[in-house]
N, C-alpha and C positions, 0 to 999 in steps of 0.2 A: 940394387935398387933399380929399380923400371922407371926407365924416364917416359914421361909421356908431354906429347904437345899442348900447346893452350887448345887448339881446335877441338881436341881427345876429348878434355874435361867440358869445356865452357859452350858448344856447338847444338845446338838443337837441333834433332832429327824427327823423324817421321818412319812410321811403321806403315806401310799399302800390305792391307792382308787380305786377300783373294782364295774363298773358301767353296767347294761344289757340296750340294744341299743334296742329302740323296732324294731318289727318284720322287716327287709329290712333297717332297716335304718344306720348299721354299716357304711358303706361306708361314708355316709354323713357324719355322727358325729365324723369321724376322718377327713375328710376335715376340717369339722366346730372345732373341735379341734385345727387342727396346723395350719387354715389361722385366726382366729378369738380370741378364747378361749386363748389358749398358748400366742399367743404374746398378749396378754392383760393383761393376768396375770403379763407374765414377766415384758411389763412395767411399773406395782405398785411395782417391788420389788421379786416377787415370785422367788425361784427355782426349777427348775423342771428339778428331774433327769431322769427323762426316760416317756416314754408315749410307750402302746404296745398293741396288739389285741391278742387273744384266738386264738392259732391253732386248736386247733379241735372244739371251741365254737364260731359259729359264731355271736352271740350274746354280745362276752365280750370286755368289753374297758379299760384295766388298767390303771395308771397313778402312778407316784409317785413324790413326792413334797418334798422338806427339810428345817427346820428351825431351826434357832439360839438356840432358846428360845420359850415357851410356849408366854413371852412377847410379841416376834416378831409377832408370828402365831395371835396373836389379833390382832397387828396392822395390820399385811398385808389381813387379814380377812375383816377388816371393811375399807381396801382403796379398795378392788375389789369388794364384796357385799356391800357395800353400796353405791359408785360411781351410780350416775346416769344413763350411759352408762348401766353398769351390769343391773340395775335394770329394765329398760324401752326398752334395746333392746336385750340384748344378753340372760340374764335369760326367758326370756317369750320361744325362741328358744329351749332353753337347754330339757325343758320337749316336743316338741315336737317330740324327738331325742333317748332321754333315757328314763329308766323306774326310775324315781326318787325314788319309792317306795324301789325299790331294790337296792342303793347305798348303798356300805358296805365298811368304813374308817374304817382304822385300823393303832393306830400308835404306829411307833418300835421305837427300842432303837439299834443303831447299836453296835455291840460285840463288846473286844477290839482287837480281829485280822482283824474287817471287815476296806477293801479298804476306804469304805465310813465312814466319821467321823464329 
């Protein structure tokens, strides 16, 4: 048996996910963002706190996403990637938009003075 902490389960995190748009195509991929991507996500469940572009880097597309639990983050992983939809229409788009190879996740842990909790 795996023990794990109360922290493990019960701790709310945060996804910072930092994506390079290939050459021209920022414009798009934040259309394709918040008319397609975003609200698909959102209705499997996801949250998503904030979506933003690089003022001086025209090239960058942030995002950031929060969950419950590590638990949740599996389940809400495999109702967006693996849904059918994801797989056969929207995923095939996504690389022709950004530069996959350069996605950079990164997840926090918010403080205990931070707003977000």
């Amino acid at each position: 048996m795996v023990k794990t902490t109360k922290k493990e389960i019960f701790m709310a995190f945060f996804e910072l996910r930092q994506y390079r748009t290939q050459p021209g195509q920022r414009e798009n991929w934040v259309k394709y963002m918040e008319e397609t991507i975003l609200p698909f996500q959102i209705s499997k469940g996801m949250v998503v706190i904030g979506s933003f572009v690089g003022e001086e880097e025209d090239d960058l597309y942030v995002w950031i996403r929060r969950f419950e639990s590590e638990e949740q983050r599996e389940q809400l992983y495999a109702a967006v990637y693996e849904d059918d939809r994801w797989v056969n229409e929207i995923s095939p788009r996504v690389g022709e938009l950004i530069d996959r190879s350069k996605i950079v996740v990164t997840r926090l842990e918010p403080t205990s003075r931070s707003a977000h909790q």
